[in-house]
N, C-alpha and C positions, 0 to 999 in steps of 0.2 A: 596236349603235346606242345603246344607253343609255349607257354607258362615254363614249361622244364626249358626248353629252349630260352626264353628270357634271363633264366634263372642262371644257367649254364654261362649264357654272355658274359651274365653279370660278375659272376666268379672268375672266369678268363681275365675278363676287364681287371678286376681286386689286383690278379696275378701280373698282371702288364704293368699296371702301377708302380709295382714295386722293381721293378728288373731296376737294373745299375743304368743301362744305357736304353735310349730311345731306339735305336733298334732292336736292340732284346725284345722289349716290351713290343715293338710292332710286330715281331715275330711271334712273342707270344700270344698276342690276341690271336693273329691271323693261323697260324696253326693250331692254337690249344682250344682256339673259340669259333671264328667264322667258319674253317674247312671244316668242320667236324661236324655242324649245325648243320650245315647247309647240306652236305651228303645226306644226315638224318632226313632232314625234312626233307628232302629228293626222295628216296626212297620211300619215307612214310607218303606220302603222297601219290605215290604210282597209282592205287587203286582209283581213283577219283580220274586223274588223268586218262585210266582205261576208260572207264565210265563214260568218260564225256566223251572221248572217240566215238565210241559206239553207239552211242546217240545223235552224234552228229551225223554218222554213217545211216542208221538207220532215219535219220531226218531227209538226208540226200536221197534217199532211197524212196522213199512216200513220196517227194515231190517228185523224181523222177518218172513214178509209177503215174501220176495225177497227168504227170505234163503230156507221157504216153497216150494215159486214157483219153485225154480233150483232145488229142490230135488224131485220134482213130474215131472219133466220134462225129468230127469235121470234116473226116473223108467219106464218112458214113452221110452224113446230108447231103 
């Protein structure tokens, strides 16, 4: 996915180049190349970012349960 993203830049880039004026061109990068990329890969990326949530979640969760167990185990002695 990042390759077509490069790819895509690079194309925007070709198309900035040529505008008449230097704000054209930054406009055009910036609309026809940056926003457009960056939404993609936002989106394509969601899944990974659930991922890691829910392992963190579930990490928070084991130690909470460990921290539990050691401290019932110490009122137990």
């Amino acid at each position: 996915m990042h390759i077509v993203a490069i790819g895509w830049l690079y194309v925007a880039l070709m198309m900035a180049i040529t505008e008449t004026s230097i704000v054209a061109g930054v406009l055009t990068l910036v609309l026809y190349g940056l926003l457009p990329v960056a939404i993609i890969l936002y989106i394509s990326g969601s899944k990974q970012r659930k991922r890691k949530r829910e392992a963190e979640q579930a990490a928070r969760h084991a130690t909470a349960e460990q921290q539990t167990g050691t401290a019932q185990e110490k009122e137990i002695s």
